[in-house]
MARFIMI-493818 format. One line per field, with one value per residue: residue in one letter; y, z, x of N, C-alpha, C in turn. Coordinates in steps of 0.2 Angstrom, whole numbers, m for minus. Layout:
residu <- A;...
n_Y <- Y;...
n_Z <- Z;...
n_X <- X;...
ca_Y <- Y;...
ca_Z <- Z;...
ca_X <- X;...
c_Y <- Y;...
c_Z <- Z;...
c_X <- X;...
This chain:
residu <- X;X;X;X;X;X;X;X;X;X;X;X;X;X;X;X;X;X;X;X;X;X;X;X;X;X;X;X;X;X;X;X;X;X;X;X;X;X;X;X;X;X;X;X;X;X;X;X;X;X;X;X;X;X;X;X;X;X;X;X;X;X;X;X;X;X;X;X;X;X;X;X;X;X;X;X;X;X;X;X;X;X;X;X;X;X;X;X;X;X;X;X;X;X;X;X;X;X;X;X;X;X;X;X;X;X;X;X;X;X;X;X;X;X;X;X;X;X;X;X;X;X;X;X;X;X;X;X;X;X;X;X;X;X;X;X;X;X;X;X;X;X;X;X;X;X;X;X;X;X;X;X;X;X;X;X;X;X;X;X;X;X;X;X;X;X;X;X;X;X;X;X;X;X;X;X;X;X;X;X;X;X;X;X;X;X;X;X;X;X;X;X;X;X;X;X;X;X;X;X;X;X;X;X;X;X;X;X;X;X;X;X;X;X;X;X;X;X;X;X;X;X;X;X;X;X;X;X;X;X;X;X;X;X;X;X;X;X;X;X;X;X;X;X;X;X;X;X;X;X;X;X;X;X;X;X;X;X;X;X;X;X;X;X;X;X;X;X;X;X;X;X;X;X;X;X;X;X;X;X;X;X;X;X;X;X;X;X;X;X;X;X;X;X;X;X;X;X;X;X;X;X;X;X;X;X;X;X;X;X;X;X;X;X;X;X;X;X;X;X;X;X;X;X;X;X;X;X;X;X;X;X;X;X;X;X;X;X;X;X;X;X;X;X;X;X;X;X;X;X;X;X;X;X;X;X;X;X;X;X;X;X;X;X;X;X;X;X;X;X;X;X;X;X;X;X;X;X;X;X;X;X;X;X;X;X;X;X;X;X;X;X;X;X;X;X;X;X;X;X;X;X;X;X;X;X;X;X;X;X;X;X;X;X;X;X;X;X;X;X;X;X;X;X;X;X;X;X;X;X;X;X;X;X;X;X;X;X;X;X;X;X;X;X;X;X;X;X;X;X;X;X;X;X;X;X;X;X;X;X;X
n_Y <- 389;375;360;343;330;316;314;304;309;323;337;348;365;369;356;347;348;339;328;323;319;304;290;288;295;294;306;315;312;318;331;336;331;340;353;351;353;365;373;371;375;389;393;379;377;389;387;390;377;375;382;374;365;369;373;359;352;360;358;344;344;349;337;330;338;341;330;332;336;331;318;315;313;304;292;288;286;278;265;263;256;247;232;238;243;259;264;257;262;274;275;269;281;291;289;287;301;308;305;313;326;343;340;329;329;337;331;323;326;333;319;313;325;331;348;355;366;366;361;373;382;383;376;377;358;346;341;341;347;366;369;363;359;350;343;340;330;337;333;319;301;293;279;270;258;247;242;248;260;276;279;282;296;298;295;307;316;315;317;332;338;340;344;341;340;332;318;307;289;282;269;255;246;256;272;284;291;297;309;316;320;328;337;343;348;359;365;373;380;382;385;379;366;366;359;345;330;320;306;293;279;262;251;243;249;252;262;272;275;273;287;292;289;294;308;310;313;304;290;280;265;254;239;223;209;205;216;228;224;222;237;242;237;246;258;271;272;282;289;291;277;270;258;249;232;216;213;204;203;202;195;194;187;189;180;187;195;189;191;187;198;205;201;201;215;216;206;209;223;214;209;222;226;214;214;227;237;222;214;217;226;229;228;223;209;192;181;175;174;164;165;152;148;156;165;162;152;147;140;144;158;160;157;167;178;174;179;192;195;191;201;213;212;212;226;233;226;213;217;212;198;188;176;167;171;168;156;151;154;144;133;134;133;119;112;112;109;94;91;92;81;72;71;81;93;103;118;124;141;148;159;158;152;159;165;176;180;170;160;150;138;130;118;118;127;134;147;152;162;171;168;181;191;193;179;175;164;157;153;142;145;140;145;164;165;154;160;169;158;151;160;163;156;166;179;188;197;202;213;222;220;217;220;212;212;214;229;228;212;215;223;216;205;212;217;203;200;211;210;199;210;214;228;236;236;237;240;232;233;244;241;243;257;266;277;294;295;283;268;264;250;245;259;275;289;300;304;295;301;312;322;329;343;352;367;369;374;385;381;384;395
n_Z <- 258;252;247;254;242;231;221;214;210;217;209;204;193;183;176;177;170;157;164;166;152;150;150;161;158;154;152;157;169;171;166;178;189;188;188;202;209;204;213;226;227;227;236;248;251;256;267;287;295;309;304;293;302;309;298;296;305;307;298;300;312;303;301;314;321;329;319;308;290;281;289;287;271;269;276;272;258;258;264;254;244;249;259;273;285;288;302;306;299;302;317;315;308;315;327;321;314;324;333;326;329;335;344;341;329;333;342;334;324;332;339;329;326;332;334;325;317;308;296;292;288;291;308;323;330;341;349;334;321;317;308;302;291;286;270;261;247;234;226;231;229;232;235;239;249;252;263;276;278;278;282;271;276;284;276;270;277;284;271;268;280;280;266;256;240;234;226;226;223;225;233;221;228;238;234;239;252;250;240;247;259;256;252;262;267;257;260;272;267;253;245;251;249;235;231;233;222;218;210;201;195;185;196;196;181;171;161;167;178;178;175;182;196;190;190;204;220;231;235;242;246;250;252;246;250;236;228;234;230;217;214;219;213;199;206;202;201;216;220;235;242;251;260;263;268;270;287;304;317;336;351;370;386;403;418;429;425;424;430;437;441;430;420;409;405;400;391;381;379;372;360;353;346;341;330;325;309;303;306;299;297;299;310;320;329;327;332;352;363;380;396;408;424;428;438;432;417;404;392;399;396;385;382;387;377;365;369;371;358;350;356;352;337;338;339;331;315;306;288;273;265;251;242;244;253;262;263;266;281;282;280;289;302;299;300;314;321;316;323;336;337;336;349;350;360;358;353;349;349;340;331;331;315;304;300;306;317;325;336;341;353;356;358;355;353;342;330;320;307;303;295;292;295;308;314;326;337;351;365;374;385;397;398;397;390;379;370;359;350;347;339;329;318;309;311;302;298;308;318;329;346;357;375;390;405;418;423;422;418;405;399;402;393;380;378;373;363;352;346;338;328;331;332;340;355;366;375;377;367;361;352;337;336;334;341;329;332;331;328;312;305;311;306;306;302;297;293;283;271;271;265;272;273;280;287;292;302;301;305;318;318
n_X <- m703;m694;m701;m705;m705;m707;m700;m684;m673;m660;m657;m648;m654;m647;m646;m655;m666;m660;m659;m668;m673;m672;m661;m648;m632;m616;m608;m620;m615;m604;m608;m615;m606;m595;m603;m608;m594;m589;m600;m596;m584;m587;m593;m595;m584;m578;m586;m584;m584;m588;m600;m605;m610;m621;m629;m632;m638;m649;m656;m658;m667;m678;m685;m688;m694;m712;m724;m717;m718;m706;m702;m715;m716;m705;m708;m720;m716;m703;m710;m717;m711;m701;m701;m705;m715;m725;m723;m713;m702;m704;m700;m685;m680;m682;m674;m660;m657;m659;m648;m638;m635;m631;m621;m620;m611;m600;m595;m590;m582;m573;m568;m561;m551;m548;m545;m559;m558;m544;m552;m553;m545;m524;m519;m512;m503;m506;m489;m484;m474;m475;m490;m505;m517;m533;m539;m553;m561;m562;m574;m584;m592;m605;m612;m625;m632;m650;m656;m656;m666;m660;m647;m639;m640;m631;m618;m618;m618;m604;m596;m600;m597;m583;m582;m584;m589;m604;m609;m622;m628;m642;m650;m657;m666;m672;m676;m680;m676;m662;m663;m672;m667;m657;m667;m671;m658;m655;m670;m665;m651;m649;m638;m628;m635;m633;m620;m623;m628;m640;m642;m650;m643;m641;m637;m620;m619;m605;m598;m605;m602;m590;m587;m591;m584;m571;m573;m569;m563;m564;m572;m586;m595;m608;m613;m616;m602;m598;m603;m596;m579;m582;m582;m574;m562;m562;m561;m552;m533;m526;m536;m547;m553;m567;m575;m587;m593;m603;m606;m607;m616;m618;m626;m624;m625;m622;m619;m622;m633;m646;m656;m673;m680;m677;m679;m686;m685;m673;m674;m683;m677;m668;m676;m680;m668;m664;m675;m678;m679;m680;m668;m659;m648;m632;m629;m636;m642;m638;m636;m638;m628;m630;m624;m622;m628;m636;m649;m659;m661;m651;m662;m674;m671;m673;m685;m692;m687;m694;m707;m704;m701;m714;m720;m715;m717;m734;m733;m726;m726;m717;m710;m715;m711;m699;m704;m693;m685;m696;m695;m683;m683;m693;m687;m676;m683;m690;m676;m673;m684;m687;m675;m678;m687;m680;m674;m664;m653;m663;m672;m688;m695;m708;m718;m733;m744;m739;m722;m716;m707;m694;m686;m673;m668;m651;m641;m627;m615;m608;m605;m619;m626;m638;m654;m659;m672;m679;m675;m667;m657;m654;m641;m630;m616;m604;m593;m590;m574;m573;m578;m569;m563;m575;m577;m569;m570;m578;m572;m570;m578;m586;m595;m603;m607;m616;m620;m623;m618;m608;m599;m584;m582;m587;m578;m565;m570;m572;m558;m554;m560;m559;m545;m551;m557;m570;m577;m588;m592;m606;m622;m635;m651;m645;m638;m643;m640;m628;m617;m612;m601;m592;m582;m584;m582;m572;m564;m558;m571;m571;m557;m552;m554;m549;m535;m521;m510;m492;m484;m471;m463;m449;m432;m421;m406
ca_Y <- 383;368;354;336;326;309;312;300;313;330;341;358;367;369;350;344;346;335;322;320;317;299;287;292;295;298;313;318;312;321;337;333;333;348;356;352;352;372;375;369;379;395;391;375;381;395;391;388;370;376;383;370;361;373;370;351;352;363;353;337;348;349;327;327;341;336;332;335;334;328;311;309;311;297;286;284;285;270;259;259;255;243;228;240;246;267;264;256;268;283;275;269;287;296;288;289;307;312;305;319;333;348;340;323;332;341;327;320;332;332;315;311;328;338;355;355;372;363;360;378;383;379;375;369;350;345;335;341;356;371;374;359;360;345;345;335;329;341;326;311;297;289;271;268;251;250;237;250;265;284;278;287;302;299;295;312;324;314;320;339;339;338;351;341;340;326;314;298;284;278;261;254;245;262;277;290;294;304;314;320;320;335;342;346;354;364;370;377;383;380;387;372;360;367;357;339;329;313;303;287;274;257;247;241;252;252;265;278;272;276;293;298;289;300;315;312;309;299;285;278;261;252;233;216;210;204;222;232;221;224;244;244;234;248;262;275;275;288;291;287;273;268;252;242;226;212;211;202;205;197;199;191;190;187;176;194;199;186;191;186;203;212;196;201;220;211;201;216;226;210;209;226;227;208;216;234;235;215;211;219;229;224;228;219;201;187;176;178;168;165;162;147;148;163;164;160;144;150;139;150;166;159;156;173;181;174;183;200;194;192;209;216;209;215;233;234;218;212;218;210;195;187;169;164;172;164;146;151;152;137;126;134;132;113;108;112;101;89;88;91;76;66;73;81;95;111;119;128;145;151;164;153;153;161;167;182;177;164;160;144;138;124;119;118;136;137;156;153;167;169;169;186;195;191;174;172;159;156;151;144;143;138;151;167;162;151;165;169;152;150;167;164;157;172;184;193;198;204;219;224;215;221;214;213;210;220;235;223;207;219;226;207;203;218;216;196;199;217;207;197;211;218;236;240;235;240;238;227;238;252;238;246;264;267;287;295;294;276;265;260;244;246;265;281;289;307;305;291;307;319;323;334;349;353;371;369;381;386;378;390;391
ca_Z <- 260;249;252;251;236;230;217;218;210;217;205;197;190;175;173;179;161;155;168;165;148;150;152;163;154;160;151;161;175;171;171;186;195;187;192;211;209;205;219;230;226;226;243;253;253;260;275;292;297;313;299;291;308;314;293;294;314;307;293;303;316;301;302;321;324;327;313;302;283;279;291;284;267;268;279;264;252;260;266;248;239;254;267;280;286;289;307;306;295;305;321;315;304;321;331;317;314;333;336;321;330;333;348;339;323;335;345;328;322;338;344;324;324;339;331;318;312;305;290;290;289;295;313;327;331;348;349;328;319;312;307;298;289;282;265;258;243;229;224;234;224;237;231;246;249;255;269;281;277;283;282;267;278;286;273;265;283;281;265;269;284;275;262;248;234;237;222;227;222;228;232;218;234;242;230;241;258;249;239;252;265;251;249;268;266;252;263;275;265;245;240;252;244;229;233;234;217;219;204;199;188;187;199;191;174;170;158;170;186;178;172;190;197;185;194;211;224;235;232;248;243;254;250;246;246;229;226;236;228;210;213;223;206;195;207;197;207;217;222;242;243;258;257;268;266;273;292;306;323;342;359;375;391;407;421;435;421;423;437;438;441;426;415;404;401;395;383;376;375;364;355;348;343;333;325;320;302;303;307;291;297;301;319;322;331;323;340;358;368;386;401;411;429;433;441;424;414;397;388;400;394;375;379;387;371;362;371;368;348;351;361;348;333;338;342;327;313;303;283;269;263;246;241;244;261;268;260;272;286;283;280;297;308;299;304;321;322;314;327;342;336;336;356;351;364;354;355;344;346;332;329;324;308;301;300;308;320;327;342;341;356;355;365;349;353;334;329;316;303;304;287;294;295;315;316;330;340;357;364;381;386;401;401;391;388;375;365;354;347;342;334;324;310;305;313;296;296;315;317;335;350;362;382;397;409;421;417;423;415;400;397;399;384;373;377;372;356;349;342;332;323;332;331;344;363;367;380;374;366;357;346;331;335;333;338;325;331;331;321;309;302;315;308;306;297;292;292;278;266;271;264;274;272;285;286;295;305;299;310;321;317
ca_X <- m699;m694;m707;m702;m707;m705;m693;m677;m666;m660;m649;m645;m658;m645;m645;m661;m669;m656;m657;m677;m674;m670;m657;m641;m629;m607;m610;m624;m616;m599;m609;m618;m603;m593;m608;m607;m588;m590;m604;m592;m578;m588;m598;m596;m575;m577;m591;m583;m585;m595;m607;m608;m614;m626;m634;m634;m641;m655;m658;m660;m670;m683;m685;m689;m703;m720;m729;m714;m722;m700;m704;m720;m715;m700;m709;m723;m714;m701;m713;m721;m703;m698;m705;m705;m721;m723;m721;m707;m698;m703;m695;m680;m677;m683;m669;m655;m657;m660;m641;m637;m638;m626;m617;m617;m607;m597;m590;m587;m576;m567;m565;m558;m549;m545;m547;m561;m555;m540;m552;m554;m537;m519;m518;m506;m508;m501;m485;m483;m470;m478;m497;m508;m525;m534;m543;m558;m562;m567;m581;m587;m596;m607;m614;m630;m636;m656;m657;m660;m667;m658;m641;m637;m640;m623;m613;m618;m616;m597;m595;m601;m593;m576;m581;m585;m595;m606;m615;m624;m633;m646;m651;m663;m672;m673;m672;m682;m671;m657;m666;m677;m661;m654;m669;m672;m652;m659;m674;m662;m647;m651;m632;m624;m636;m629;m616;m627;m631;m644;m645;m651;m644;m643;m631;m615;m616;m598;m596;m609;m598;m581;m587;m593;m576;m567;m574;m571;m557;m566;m578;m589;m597;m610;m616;m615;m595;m597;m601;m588;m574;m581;m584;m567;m559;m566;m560;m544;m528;m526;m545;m549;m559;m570;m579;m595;m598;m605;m603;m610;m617;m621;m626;m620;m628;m619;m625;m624;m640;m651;m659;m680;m682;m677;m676;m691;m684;m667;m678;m688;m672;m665;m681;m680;m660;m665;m681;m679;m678;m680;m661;m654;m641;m624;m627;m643;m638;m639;m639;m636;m623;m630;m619;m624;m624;m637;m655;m664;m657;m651;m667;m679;m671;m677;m694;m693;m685;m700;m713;m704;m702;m721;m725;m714;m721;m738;m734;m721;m727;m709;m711;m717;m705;m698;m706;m686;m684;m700;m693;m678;m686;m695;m681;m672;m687;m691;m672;m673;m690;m681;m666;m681;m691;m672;m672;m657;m653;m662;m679;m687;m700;m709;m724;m740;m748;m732;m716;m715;m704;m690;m682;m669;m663;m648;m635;m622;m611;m605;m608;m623;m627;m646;m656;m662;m680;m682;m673;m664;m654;m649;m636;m629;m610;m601;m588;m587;m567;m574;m580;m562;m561;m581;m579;m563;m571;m579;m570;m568;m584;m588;m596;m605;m608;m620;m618;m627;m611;m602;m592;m578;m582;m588;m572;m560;m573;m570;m552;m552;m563;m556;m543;m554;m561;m575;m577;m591;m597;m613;m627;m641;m655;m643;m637;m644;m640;m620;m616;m610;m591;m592;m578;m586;m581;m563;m560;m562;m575;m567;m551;m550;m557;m545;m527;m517;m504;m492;m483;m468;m458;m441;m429;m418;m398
c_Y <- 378;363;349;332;319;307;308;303;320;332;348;357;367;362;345;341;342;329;319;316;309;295;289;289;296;303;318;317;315;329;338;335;338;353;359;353;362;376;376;374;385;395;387;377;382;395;388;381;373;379;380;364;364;372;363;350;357;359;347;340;348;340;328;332;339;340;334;332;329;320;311;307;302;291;282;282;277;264;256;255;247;236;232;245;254;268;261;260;274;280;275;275;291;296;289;297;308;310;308;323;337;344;335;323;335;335;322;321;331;326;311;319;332;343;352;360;371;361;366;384;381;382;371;364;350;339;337;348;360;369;368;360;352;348;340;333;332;337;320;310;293;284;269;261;254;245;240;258;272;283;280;295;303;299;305;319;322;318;332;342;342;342;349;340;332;324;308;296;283;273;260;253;250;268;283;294;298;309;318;323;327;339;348;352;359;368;373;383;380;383;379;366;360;363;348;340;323;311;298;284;269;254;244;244;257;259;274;279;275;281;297;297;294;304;315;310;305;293;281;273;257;245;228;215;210;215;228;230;224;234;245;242;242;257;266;272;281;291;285;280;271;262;249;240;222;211;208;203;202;199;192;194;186;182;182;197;196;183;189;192;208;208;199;208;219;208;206;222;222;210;215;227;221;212;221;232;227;211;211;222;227;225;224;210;194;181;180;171;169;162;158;148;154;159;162;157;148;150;146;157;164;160;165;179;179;177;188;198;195;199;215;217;211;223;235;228;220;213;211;206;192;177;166;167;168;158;146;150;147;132;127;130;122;105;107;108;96;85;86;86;68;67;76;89;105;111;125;132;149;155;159;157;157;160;173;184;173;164;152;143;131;125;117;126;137;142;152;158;166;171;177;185;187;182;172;166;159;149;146;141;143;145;154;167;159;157;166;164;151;156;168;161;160;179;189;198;202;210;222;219;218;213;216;208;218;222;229;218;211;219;221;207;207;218;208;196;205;215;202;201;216;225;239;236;238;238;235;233;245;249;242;255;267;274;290;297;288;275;261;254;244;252;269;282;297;307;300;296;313;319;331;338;350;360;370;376;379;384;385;389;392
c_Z <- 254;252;249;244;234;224;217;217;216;213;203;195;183;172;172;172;159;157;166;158;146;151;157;160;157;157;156;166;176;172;175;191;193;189;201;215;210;210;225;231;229;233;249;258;259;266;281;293;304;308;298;296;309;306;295;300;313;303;295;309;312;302;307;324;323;323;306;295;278;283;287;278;266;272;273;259;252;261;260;243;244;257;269;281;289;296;309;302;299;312;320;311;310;325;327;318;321;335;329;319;330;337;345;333;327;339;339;325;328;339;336;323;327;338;326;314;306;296;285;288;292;304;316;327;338;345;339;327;317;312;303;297;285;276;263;252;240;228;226;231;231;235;237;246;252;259;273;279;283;283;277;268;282;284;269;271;283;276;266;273;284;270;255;245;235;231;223;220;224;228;226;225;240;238;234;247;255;246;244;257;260;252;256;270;263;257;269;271;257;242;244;251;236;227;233;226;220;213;202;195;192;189;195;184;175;168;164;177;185;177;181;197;198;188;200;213;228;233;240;247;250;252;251;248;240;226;226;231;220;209;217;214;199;196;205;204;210;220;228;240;250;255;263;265;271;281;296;314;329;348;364;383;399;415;428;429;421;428;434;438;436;421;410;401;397;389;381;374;367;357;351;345;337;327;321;313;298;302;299;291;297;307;322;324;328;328;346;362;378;390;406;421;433;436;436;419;405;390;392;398;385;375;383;382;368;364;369;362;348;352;354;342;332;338;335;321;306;295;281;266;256;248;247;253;266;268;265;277;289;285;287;302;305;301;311;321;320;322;334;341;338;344;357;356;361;356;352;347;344;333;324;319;303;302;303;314;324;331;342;348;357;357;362;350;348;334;322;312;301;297;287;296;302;317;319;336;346;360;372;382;394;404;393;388;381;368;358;349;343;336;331;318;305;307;308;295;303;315;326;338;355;367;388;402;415;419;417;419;406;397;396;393;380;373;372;364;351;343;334;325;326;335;337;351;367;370;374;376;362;354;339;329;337;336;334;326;330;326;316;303;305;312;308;301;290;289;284;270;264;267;269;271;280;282;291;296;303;306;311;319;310
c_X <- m699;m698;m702;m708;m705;m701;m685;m670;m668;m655;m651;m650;m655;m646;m651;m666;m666;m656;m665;m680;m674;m664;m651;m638;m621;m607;m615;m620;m607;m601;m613;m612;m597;m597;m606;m599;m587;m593;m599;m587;m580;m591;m596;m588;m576;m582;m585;m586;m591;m600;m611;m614;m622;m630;m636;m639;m649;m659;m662;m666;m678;m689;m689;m692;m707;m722;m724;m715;m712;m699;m708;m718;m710;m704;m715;m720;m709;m704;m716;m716;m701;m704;m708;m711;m719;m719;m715;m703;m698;m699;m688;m677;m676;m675;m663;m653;m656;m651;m637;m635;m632;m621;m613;m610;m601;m593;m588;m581;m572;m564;m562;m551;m544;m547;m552;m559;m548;m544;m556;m548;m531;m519;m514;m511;m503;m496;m480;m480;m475;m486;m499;m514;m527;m540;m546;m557;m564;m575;m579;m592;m599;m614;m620;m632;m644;m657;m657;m660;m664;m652;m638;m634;m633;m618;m613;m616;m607;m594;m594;m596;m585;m575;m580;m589;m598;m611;m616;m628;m636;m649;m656;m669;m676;m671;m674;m680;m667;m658;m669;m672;m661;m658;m671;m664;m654;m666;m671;m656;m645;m642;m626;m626;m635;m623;m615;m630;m633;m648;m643;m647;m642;m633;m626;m614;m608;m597;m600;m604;m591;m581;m586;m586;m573;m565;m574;m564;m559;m572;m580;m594;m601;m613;m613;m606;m592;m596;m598;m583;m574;m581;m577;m560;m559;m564;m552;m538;m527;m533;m547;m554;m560;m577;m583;m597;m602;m602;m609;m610;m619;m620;m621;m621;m622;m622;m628;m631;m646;m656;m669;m682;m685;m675;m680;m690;m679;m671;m679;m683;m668;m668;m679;m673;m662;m671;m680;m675;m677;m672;m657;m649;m637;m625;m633;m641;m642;m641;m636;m632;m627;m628;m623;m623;m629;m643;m659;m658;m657;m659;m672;m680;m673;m683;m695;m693;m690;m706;m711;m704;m710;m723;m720;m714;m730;m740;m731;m721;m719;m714;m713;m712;m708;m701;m697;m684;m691;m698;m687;m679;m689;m690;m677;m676;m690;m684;m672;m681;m688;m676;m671;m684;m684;m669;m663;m660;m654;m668;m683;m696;m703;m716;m729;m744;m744;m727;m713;m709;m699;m686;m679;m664;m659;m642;m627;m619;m607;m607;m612;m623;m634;m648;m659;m671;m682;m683;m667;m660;m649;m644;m632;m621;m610;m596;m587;m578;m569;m577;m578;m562;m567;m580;m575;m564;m575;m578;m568;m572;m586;m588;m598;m605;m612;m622;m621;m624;m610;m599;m586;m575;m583;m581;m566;m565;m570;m563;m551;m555;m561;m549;m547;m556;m566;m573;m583;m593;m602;m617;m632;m647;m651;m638;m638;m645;m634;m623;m612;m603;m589;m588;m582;m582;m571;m563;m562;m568;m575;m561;m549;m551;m553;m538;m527;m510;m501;m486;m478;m464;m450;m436;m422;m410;m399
């Protein structure tokens, strides 16, 4: 069996010698992906789409058995590249992959598709003339960001899925998750990760960027906005592009949740959605709006959220930060003492002797954007009505919402805010754990890859 290692490439044994020799090059990386581009052809083509499922679902299968030597390796290897300590690496990888699996790939395909055989051949489509098949992309260039490690792994089962040749990037701040991701395909079916190239260079090299371009029909970019816009700038005509940038996320408690009873699991659910991977996602809330009017007073739901920040700080302590982000922290948490010292109507809970933590509550309902790494802000409104309007000046950017309401009251929200932008509705606590059909950033996640053919029927007469 293939073992993991701490390599940050994977490639061809024909190239491999080449790639070690030093710099990447667009030559290297033009035959890097003529390489994966014939594998493809010869192999990934021809497997059935359920094939290909039942590989990737065993593949992922190796990640989430006890003792898997494919966690341990990434959770070291990550936590030494990263903030993020092993124990937190191994959860949040456990949980990504484990929603992965064969059912989760399957309602994937289905609920983007209808038939998945369609990208196995021509097939009816309900409601449509004649026989249609959809086709991937010979070669997807897939660009990673490293702000939360594992999520590489989905961009790359998208790509598969679809039937194409797949060469990433890998983050600089993260280079050891898609190697390793590859190389666990490779230990199940080494002809379909024939198929997967994983190779480094450095972000923004223009001339190595247009080579790999070149060669692909698709391109799937994950970062900053600066850096979408300039790699969307850069991409040929004609060649897919799929872009994640910068988005923003938040909760919203309603006042039927804030029973005394089950206040403190509500908090410990919030706690964990703000903390995992220390609020670096796009889905990870930034603040919580709480509705006024229940059995526990919005502040009291703060000072409660501060103890689970606390209970979950202890069990789980927030990574290792930059001079510049602790100076952040500082200066958020020394306005709010500021504004409490001036009895303005805010309150601030913090994690002594550090920074490890931050809970702000303040009775200003502007939507905020938190400096991150476990600095949260509550919130307390009158009436969720008010919502639309606070969140129209950065409704460009809205990403999840995660609620602890009524189905009923639930559902008027997602109706009232779905316009804004926001792409997800979610219970509090499975904020930072999309399922893999989810719209990501409002849309699909296959379909944008695909081109279609349609075989029409000869009309009668």
């Amino acid at each position: 069996m293939i073992q993991p290692d701490d390599s940050p490439r994977f490639l061809p044994p024909e190239v491999e010698a080449e790639a070690s020799g030093g710099q990447v090059s667009p030559v290297l990386v033009a035959k890097v992906a003529a390489h994966i581009w014939a594998c493809r052809k010869a192999y990934l083509t021809r497997l059935p789409v359920a094939e290909i499922v039942e590989i990737l679902d065993r593949a992922i299968g190796l990640w989430l058995e006890e003792g898997s030597p494919w966690l341990e390796a990434a959770s070291r290897r990550i936590a030494a590249a990263t903030p993020y300590s092993q124990a937190m690496v191994r959860l949040g990888l456990t949980r990504l992959l484990a929603g992965c699996r064969k059912d989760a790939l399957l309602a994937l395909l289905e609920a983007e598709l209808g038939d998945p055989a369609v990208l196995d051949g021509f097939r009816p489509r309900p409601g449509a003339r004649g026989s249609h098949r959809a086709l991937g992309p010979v070669v997807t260039t897939h660009i990673f960001s490293g702000n939360v490690p594992g999520l590489p792994a989905i961009s790359l089962i998208h790509g598969l899925l679809v039937k194409s040749a797949c060469l990433g990037k890998p983050a600089a701040e993260e280079p050891a998750f898609p190697a390793l991701f590859a190389r666990s395909v490779a230990a199940v079916d080494p002809k379909l990760a024939a198929s997967v190239a994983i190779l480094p260079w450095a972000g923004g090299d223009i001339a190595v960027e247009s080579a790999a371009f070149a060669a692909s029909e698709a391109v799937i970019a994950y970062g900053s906005d600066v850096a979408i816009e300039s790699i969307r700038a850069r991409v040929p005509s004609g060649v897919r592009f799929v872009g994640h940038g910068h988005r923003l996320s938040f909760a919203v408690i309603g006042r039927e949740a804030l029973d005394p009873a089950s206040v403190e699991s509500l908090a410990a659910r919030l706690a964990y959605d703000v903390s995992l991977f220390d609020q670096q996602g796009c889905v990870s809330p930034h603040g919580v709006y709480v509705e006024r009017g229940g059995a526990v007073a919005p502040q009291e739901f703060a000072e409660t959220l501060a103890q689970a920040m606390a209970a979950f700080e202890h069990d789980m302590p927030r990574g290792r930060l930059s001079v510049e982000e602790t100076a952040a922290i500082r200066q958020v948490r020394s306005e709010a003492e500021l504004r409490e010292l001036q009895e303005e109507p805010i309150r601030l809970f913090a994690s002594p002797g550090g920074t490890a933590w931050t809970v702000i509550y303040e009775d200003d309902p502007a939507f905020v954007p938190s400096c991150l790494n476990r600095v949260v802000r509550v919130k307390p409104l009158l009436d969720l009505g008010e919502l639309p309007n606070l969140l129209r000046p950065v409704s460009r950017y809205l990403q999840t919402v995660g609620v602890a309401l009524s189905r009923e009251r639930r559902d008027r929200l997602a109706d009232a805010l779905a316009p804004l932008g926001i792409c997800r509705v979610c219970p509090i606590g499975e904020m930072p754990h999309p399922p893999l059909h989810w719209h990501h950033d409002g849309g699909f996640n296959l379909l944008p890859l695909l081109k279609w053919t349609a075989n029409e029927d000869v009309a009668d007469g």
